[in-house]
C-alpha positions as CSV (number, residue, x, y, z in Angstrom):
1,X,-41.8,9.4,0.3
2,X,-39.2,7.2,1.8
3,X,-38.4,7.0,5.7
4,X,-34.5,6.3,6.4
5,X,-33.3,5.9,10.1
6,X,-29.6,7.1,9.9
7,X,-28.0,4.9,12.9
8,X,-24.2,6.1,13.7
9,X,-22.1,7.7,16.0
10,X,-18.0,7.8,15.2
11,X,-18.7,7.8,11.6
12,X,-21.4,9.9,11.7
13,X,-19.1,12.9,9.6
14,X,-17.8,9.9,6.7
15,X,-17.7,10.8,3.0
16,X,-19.3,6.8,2.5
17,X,-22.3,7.6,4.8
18,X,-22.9,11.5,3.1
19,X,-23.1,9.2,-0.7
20,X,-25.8,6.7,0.9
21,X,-27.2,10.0,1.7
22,X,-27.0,11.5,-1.5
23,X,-28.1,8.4,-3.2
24,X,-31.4,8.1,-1.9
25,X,-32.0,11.9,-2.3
26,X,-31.1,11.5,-5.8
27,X,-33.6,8.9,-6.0
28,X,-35.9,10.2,-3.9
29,X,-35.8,13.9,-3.0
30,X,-38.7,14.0,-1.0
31,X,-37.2,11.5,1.2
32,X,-37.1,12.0,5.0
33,X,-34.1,11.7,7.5
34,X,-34.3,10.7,11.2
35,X,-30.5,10.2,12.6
36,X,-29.9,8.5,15.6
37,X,-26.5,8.8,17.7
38,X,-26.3,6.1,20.3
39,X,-24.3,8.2,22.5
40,X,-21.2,5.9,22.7
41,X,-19.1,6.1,26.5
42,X,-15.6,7.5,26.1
43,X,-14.6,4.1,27.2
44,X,-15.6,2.6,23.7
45,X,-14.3,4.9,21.8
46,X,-11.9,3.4,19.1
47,X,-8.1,2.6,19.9
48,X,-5.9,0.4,17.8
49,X,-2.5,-1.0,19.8
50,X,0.7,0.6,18.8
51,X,4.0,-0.2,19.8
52,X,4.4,0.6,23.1
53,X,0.8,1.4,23.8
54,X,-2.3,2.6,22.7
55,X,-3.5,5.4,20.4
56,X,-5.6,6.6,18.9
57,X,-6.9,5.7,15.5
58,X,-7.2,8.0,12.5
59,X,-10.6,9.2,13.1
60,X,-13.1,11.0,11.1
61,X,-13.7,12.9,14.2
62,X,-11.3,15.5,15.7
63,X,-7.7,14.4,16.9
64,X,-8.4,12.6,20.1
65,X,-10.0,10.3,21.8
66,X,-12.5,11.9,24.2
67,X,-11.1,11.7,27.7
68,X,-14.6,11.6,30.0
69,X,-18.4,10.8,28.9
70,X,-19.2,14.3,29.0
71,X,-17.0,15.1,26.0
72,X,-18.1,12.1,24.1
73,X,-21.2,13.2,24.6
74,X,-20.6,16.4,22.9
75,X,-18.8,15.1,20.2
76,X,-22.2,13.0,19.3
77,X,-24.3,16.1,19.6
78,X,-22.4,17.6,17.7
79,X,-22.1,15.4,14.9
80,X,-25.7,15.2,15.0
81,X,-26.1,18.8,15.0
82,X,-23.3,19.2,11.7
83,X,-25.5,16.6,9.9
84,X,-29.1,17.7,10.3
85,X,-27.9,21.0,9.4
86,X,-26.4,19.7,6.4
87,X,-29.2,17.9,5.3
88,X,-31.7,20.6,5.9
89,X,-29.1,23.3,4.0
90,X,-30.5,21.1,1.1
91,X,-33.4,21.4,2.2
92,X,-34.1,17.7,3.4
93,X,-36.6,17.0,5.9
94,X,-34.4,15.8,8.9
95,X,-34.8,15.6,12.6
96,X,-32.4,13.4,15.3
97,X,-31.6,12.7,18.9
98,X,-28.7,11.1,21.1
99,X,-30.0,7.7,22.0
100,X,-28.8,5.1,24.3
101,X,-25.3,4.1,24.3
102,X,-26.5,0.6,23.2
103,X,-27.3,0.8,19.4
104,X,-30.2,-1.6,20.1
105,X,-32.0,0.0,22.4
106,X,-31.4,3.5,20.5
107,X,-32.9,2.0,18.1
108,X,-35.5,0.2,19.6
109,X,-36.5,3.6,21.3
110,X,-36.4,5.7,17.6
111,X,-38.8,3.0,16.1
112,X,-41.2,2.9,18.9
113,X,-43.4,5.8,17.8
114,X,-42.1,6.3,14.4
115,X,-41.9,4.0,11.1
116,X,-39.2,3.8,8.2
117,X,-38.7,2.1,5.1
118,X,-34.8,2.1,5.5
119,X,-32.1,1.4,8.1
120,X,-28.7,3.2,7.3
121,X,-26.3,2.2,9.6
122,X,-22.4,3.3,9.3
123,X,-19.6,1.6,11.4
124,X,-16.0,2.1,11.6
125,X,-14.4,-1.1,9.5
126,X,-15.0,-4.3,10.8
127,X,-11.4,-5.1,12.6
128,X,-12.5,-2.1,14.7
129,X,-16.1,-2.0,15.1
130,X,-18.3,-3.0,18.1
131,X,-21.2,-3.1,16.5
132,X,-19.9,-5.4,13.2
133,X,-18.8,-7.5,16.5
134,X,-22.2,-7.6,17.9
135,X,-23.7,-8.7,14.3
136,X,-25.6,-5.5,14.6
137,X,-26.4,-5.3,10.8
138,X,-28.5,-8.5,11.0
139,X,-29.8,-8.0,14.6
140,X,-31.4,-5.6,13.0
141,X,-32.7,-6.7,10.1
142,X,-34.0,-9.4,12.4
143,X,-35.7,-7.5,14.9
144,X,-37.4,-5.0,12.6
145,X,-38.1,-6.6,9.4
146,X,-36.5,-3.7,7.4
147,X,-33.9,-3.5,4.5
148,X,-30.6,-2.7,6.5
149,X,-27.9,-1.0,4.4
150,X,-24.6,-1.1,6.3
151,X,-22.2,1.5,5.3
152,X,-18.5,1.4,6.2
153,X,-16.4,4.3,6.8
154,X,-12.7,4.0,5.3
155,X,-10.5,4.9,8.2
């Protein structure tokens, strides 16, 4: 029975990380699901210039950027919360947890009593996302030896 690690945060709710998903449950339906949020400051949250400012980019997520850490933080939960109980509606064994706001170390800390066959990680397209930025696709791969299927969300 396959292991996936689900890594994501802002894209956590997007239609191309659900048919990943899907795929492997159609493959697999007695695969297993542990989903990782690295719980991502308001700070970093995505913002694309505009004439005469900055705003806010279509986001999967509700309307608005979240103004303090506190509400980012809540957003993540409860992205993690809306997925786990989708996947266990279909009755998918799932678990998760808010990591560290570095997607490394979230990581790091998910794999360090548990093992998976599969990293799914979904980023917000690559002109916008930190972690494309950071290379963290490969990083990964690197660091863990694993198959690493990046998924991006259309925004």
């Amino acid at each position: 029975m396959p292991r996936y690690l689900v890594v994501a945060n802002q894209t956590l709710a997007s239609e191309e990380l659900w048919q990943e998903i899907r795929n492997r449950l159609e493959t697999d339906p007695g695969s297993t699901f542990y989903v990782v949020v690295p719980n991502t400051a308001a700070a970093h949250y995505h913002i694309v210039p505009a004439a005469g400012g900055f705003v806010p980019m279509p986001s999967l997520i509700a309307a608005s950027i979240p103004d303090t850490d506190e509400e980012a933080t809540a957003r993540a939960r409860q992205l993690l919360d809306d997925l786990l109980t989708r996947l266990r509606r279909r009755d998918v064994e799932a678990d998760g947890e808010l990591g560290d706001q570095d997607p490394l170390q979230a990581v790091h800390e998910a794999m360090a009593n548990r093992q998976f066959d599969e990293i799914l990680l979904s980023t917000l397209p690559q002109r916008h996302s930190r972690w494309r930025r950071m290379d963290l696709p490969r990083q990964l791969q690197r660091r863990y030896r694993l198959p690493v299927t990046a998924v991006t969300a259309n925004m």
